[in-house]
Every structure is written in structure tokens, then in C-alpha cells.
C-alpha positions as a Markdown table, in Angstrom:
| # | Residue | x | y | z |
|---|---|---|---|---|
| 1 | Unk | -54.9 | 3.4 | 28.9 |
| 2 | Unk | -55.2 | 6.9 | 29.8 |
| 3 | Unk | -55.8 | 6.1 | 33.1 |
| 4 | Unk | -52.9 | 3.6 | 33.2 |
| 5 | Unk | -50.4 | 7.1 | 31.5 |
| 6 | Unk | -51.7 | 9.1 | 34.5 |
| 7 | Unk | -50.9 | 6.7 | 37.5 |
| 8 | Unk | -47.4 | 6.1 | 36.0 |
| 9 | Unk | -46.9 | 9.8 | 35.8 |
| 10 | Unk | -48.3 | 10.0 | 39.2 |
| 11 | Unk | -46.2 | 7.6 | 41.1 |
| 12 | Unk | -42.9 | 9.0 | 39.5 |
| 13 | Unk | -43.8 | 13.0 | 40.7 |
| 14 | Unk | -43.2 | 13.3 | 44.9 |
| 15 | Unk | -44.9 | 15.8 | 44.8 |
| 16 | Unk | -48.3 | 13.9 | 43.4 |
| 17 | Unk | -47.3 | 10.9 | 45.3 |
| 18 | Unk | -47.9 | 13.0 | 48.9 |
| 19 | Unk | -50.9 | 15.5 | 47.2 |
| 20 | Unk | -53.0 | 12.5 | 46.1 |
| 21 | Unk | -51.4 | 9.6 | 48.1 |
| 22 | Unk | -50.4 | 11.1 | 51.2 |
| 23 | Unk | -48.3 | 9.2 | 53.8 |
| 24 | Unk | -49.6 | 5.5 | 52.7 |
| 25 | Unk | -48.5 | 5.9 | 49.0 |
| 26 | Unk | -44.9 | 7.1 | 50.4 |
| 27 | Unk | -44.3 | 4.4 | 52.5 |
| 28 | Unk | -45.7 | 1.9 | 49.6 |
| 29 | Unk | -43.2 | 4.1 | 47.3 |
| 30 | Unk | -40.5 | 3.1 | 49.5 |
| 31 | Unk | -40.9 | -0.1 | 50.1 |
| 32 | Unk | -41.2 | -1.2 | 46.4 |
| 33 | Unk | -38.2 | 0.9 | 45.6 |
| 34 | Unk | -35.9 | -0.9 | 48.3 |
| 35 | Unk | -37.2 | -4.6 | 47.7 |
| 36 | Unk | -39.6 | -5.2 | 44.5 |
| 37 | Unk | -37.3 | -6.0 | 41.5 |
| 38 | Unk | -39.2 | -3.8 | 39.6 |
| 39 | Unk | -39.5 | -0.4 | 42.2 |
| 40 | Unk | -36.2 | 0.4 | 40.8 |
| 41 | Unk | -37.6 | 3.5 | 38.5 |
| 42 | Unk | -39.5 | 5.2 | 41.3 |
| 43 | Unk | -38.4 | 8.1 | 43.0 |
| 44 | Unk | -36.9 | 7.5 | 46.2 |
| 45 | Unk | -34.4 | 10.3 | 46.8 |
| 46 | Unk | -36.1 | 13.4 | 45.9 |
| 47 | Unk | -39.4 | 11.7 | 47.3 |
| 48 | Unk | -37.7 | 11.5 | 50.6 |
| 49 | Unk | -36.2 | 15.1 | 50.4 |
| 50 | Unk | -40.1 | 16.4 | 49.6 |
| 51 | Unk | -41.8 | 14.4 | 51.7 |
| 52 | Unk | -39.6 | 16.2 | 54.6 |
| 53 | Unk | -39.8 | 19.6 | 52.6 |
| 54 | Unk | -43.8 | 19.6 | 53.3 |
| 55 | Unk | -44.2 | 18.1 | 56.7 |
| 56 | Unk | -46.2 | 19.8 | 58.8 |
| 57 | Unk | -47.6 | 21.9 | 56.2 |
| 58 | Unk | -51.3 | 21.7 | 55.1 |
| 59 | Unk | -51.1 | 19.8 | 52.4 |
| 60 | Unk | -48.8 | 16.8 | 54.4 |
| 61 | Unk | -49.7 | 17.5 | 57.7 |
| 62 | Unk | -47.8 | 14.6 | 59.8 |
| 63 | Unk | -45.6 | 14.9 | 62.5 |
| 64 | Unk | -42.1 | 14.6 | 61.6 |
| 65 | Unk | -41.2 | 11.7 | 64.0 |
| 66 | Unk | -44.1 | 9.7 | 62.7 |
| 67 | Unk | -43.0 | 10.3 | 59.0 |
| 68 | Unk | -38.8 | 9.2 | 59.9 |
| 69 | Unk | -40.1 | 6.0 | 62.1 |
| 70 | Unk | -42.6 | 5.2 | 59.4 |
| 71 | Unk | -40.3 | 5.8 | 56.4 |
| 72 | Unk | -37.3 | 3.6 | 58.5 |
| 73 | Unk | -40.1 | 0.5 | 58.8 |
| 74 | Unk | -41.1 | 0.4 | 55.0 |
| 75 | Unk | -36.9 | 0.6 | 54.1 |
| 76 | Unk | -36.0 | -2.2 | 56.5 |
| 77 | Unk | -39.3 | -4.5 | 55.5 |
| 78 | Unk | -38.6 | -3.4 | 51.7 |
| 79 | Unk | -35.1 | -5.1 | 51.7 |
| 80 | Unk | -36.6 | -7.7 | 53.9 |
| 81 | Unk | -38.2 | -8.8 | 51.1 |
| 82 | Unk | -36.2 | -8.3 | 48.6 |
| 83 | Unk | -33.5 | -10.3 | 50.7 |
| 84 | Unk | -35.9 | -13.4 | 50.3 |
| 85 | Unk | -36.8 | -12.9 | 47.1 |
| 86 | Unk | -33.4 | -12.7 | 46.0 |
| 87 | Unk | -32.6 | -16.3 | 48.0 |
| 88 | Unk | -35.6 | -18.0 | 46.8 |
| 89 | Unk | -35.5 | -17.3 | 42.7 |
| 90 | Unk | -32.2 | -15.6 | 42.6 |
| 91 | Unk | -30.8 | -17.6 | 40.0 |
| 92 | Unk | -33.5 | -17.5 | 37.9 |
| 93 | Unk | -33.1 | -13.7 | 37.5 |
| 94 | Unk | -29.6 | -13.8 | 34.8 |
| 95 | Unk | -31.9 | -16.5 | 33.1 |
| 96 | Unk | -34.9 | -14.0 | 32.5 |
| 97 | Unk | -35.3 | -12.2 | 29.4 |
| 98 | Unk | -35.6 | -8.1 | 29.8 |
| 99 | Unk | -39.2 | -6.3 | 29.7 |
| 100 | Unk | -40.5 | -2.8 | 30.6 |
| 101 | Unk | -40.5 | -3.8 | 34.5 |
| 102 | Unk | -36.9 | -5.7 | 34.6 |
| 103 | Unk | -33.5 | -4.9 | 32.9 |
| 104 | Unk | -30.9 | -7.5 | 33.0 |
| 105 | Unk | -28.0 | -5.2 | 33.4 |
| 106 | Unk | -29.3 | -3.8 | 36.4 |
| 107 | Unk | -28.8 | -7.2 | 37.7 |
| 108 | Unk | -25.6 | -7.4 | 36.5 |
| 109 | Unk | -24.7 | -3.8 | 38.1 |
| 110 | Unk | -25.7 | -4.8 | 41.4 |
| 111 | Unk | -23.8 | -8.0 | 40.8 |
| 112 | Unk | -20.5 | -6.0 | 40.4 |
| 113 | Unk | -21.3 | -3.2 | 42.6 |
| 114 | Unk | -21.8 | -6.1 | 45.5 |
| 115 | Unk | -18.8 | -8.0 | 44.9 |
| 116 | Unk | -16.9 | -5.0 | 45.1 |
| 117 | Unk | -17.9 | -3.6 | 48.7 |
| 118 | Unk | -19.5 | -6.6 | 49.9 |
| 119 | Unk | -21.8 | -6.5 | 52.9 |
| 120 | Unk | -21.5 | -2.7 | 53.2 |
| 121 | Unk | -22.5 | -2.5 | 49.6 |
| 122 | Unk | -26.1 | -3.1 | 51.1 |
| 123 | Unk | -25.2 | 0.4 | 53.2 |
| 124 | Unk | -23.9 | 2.5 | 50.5 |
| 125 | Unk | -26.3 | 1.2 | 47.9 |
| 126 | Unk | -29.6 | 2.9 | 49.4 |
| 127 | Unk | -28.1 | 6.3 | 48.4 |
| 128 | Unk | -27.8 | 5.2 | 44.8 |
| 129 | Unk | -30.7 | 4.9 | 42.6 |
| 130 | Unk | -31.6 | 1.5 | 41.1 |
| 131 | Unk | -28.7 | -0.4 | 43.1 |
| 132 | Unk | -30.6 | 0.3 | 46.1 |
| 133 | Unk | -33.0 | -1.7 | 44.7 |
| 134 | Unk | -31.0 | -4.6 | 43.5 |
| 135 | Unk | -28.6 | -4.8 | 45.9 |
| 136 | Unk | -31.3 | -6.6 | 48.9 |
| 137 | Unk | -31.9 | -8.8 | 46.1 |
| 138 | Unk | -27.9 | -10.1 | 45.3 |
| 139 | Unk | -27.4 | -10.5 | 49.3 |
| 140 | Unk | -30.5 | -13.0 | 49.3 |
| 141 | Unk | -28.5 | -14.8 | 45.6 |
| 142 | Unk | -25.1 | -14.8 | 47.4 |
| 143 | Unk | -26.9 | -16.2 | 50.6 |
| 144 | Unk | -25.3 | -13.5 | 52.9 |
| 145 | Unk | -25.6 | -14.3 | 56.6 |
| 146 | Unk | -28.7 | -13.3 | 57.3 |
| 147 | Unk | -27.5 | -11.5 | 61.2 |
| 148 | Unk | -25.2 | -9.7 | 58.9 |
| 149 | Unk | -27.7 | -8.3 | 56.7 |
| 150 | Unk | -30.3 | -7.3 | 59.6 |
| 151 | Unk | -27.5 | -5.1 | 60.6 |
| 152 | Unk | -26.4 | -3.6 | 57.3 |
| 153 | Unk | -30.3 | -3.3 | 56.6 |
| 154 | Unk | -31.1 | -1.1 | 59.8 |
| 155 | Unk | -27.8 | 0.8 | 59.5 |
| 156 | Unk | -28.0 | 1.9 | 55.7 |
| 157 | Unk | -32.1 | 2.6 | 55.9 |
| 158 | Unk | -31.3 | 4.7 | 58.9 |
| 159 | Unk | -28.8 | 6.7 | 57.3 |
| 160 | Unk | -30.4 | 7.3 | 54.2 |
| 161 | Unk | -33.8 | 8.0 | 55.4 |
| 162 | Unk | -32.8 | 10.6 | 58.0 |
| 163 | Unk | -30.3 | 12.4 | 55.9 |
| 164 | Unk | -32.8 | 12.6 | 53.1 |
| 165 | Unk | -35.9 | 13.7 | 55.0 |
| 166 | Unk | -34.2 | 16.1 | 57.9 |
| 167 | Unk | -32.5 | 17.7 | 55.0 |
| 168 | Unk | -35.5 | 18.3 | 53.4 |
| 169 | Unk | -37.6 | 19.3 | 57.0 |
| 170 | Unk | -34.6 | 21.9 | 58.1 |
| 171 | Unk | -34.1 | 23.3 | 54.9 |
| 172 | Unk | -38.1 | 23.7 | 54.4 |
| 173 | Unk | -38.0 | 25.3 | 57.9 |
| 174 | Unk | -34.8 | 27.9 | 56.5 |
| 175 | Unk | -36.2 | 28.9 | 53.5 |
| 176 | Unk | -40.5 | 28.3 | 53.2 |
| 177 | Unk | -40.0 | 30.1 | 49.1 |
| 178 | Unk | -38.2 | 26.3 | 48.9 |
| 179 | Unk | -41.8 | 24.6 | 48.4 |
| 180 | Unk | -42.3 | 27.0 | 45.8 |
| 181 | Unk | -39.9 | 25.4 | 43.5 |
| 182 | Unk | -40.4 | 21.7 | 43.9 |
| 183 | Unk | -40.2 | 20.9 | 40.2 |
| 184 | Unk | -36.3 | 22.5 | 40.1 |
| 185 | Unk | -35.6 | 21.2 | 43.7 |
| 186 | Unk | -37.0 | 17.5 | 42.3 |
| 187 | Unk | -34.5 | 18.0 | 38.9 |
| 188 | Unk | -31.5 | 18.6 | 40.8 |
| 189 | Unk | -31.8 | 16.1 | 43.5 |
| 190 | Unk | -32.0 | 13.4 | 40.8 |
| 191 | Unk | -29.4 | 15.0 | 38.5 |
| 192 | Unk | -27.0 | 14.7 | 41.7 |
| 193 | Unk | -28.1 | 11.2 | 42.6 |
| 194 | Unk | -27.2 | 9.8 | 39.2 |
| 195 | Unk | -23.7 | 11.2 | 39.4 |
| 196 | Unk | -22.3 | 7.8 | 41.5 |
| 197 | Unk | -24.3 | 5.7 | 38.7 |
| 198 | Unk | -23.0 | 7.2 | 36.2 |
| 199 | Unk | -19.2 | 6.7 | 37.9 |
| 200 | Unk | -20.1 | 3.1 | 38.7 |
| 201 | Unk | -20.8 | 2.6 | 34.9 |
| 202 | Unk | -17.8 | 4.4 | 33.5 |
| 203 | Unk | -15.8 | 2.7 | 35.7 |
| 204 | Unk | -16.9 | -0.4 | 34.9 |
| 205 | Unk | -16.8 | 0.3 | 31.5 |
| 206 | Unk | -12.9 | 1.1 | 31.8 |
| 207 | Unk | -12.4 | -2.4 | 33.8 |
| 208 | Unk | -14.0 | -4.5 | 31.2 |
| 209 | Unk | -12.1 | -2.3 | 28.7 |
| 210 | Unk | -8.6 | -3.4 | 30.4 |
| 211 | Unk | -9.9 | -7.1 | 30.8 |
| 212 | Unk | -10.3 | -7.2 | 27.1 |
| 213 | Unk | -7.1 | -5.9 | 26.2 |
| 214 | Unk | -5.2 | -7.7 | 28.4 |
């Protein structure tokens, strides 16, 4: 049990996940966070951010290049699968009853968040935690065209893993004292990634709100 407490805590620190995992855990990391319905509490942002923080350095010594090209192949796979996933046993998934690894109204977030932007939701959903992980998943249930979501796919993973890591790389570059304070770096990026879930929520929140009124 203790053992089980200490790789849970492991996998949801960046900083652990590249001391004791190195590059292989990070790209696993990434790929169940973007495609396994059950990735969707591991820490992609600030993971990304970190991982670019300490390249090069001692402790995460890979070439930059390698780590973006790497990184952009796990993304693209992870949504890969959760794209088939998503079209094979979709349905099943507002029939399944909640547990520690799945939550029903993340399902039904994604749902909405889809509908709402539609193909591009697959885009602007990598930079949001949890939907990111859904999202793949509702493209496969709604049976987007699959040309369509190649191109979404590559485009969103691209974006996200190169603004994430290069921020990380240039500003580790600027200001080395940076590595110093991972733990307060770590807190903020995921304080400031939560702020478009918690907007989605409220604003679904008012919608259903107005529904029931009128």
C-alpha cells in the first residue's frame, strides 16, 4: 500500500516524474493524459513547463529538439487512442457508474465543451486540464471525420506542447534561480490552468440555471 501512496504521489510531482522517470515516464505521462479515460488527473501542464525548465541540465540532460519531437509523438498517438477508444465503447461510458479512475461529469463536460466549439474544441481543449483528456474521446463517440481530427490532432498537440515546453526552456535559460523554486512555479501553473475550468463550469452552471427557469 505504501508503495502504491508513493507511486501516486510520484507520478502527480513533474519534478519526480523527470528525477526518477526521466524522458520515458514523461512521454508515458503525456500520452495517458491526452487519450486514457483515466490520465485525466495527471499533470500535463506544469509537467510540460518543467520538463523544458530542466533540459539540458544534469539532472534532464536531453537535447531540446528531441524532448519537443518526442513530447509532439506521445500527444498525437495519445488522442489517437483515445479517438478509438471513444468510437469503439463510447456509449458505454454515460452508462458507467463513477469510481476513483472515472467521473461521469467529466464526460458530461467534455460533452458540452465539444458541442459548443466543435472540431476545434479538440485544439483548444489540450490547454485545459481534464477536457484535454476527454475531448479525443467525445470526437471518437460523435464519429468525427477522422481526416478532420488528424488535423485538429497535430495542430492543437503542436501548439500546446511548444508553448508549454519553450516557455519553460527560455525562461530556465533567463532566470537559472527559476529551478530553484519548482514547487511555487508547479502551484501557479496549475492554479492558472484551472481558471478556464472553472469558467466552463460557472458558465455552464448559469445555462442550466436559465434552462430551468425558463
Amino acid at each position: 500500500m505504501e508503495n502504491l501512496l508513493e507511486f501516486i504521489k510520484t507520478i502527480l510531482n513533474p519534478q519526480s516524474i523527470i528525477n526518477y522517470g526521466g524522458l520515458a515516464l514523461l512521454l508515458f505521462i503525456i500520452f495517458a493524459e491526452t487519450g486514457l479515460f483515466f490520465g485525466f488527473f495527471l499533470p500535463g501542464d506544469s509537467l510540460l513547463f518543467v520538463a523544458g525548465l530542466m533540459c539540458g541540465t544534469p539532472i534532464f540532460d536531453v537535447n531540446i529538439y528531441l524532448l519537443v519531437s518526442s513530447l509532439i509523438v506521445a500527444g498525437i498517438l495519445g488522442n489517437f487512442v483515445g479517438y478509438y477508444f471513444g468510437k469503439k465503447t463510447g456509449p458505454m461510458l454515460f452508462r458507467r457508474d463513477d469510481s476513483f479512475f472515472f467521473k461521469k461529469k467529466h464526460v458530461n463536460a467534455a460533452k458540452e465543451f465539444y458541442t459548443r466549439y466543435g472540431g476545434t474544441a479538440i485544439v483548444l481543449g489540450r490547454f485545459i486540464p481534464i477536457i484535454r483528456t476527454f475531448v479525443p474521446i467525445m470526437a471518437g463517440v460523435v464519429n468525427l471525420d477522422f481526416k478532420k481530427f488528424v488535423w485538429f490532432n497535430i495542430i492543437g498537440c503542436i501548439a500546446w506542447i511548444v508553448s508549454m515546453v519553450l516557455s519553460g526552456y527560455f525562461l530556465g535559460r533567463a532566470f537559472p534561480t527559476l529551478q530553484e523554486n519548482l514547487e511555487y512555479i508547479v502551484i501557479t501553473i496549475i492554479l492558472i490552468s484551472m481558471i478556464p475550468v472553472v469558467l466552463t463550469y460557472i458558465k455552464e452552471h448559469r445555462r442550466m440555471k436559465s434552462e430551468d427557469k425558463n
